[in-house]
C-alpha positions in Angstrom: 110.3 91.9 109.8 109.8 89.7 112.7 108.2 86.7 113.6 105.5 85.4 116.2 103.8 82.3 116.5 103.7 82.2 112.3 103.2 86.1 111.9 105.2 88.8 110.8 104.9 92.5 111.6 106.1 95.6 110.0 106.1 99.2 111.1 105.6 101.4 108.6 105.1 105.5 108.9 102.2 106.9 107.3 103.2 110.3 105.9 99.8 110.7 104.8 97.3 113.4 106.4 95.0 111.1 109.3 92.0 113.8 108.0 92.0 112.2 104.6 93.3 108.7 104.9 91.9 106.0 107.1 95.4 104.0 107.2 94.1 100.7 108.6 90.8 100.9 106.7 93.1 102.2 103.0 95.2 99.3 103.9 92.6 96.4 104.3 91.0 97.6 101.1 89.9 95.8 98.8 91.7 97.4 96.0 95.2 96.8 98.0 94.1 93.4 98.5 93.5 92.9 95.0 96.7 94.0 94.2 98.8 92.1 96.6 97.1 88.8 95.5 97.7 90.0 92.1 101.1 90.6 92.5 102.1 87.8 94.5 99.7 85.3 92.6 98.3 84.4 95.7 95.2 82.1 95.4 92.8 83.2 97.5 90.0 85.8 97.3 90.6 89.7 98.9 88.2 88.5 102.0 90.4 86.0 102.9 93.4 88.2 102.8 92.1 90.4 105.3 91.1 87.4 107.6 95.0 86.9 107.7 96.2 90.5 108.5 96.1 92.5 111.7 96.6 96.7 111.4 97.1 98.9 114.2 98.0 102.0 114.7 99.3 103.5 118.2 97.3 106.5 119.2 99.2 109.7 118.4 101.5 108.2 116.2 102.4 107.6 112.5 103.4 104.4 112.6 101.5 101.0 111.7 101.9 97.9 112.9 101.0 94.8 110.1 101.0 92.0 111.1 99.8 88.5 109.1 99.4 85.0 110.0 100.3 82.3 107.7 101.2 79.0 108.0 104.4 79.8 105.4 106.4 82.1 107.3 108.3 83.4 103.6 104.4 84.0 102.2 103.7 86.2 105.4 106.9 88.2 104.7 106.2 88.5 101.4 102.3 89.3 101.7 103.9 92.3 104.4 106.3 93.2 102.0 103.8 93.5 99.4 101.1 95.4 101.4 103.5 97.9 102.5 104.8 98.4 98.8 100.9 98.6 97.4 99.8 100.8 100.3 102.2 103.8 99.8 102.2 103.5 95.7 97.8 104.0 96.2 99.2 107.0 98.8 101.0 108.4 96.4 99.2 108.1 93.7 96.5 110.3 95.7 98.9 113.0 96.9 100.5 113.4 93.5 97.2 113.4 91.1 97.0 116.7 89.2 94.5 119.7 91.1 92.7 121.2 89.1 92.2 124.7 89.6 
């Protein structure tokens, strides 16, 4: 992670299909949200979670840039940290649930 002007990035690779996953929509999501402010007993609500995060992702690529603005530089880190940890246990959890045939 790095910092800027009280935000940190991460780049992460999606290894998830673009058809079926929005990444920067799946990330802001309310139920990753949720679960970052959950896990991090973070107290605010999801809304203004997202108001703190950036997500971009470069054309033609698989890799997303997070970034989040906090005045707490070790609660950015940790809300990246957490986001990226949330985010691929969701895209898991969908590529792994049992087909049924």
């Amino acid at each position: 992670a790095t910092f800027s002007n009280n935000a940190t990035e991460k780049h992460l690779h999606n290894t998830g299909n673009k058809e079926r996953i929005k990444k920067t929509e799946k990330i802001k999501s309310e139920s990753v949200m949720n679960k970052v402010i959950e896990n991090l007993n973070l107290n605010m609500k999801p809304g203004q979670l997202v108001k703190s995060i950036n997500v971009v992702s470069e054309s033609k690529s698989t890799v997303l840039k997070i970034s989040v603005s906090s005045e707490n530089p070790q609660q950015a880190v940790d809300i990246v940290n957490e986001i990226e940890k949330v985010f691929f246990e969701r895209i898991y959890e969908l590529y792994n649930k049992p087909r049924k045939l």
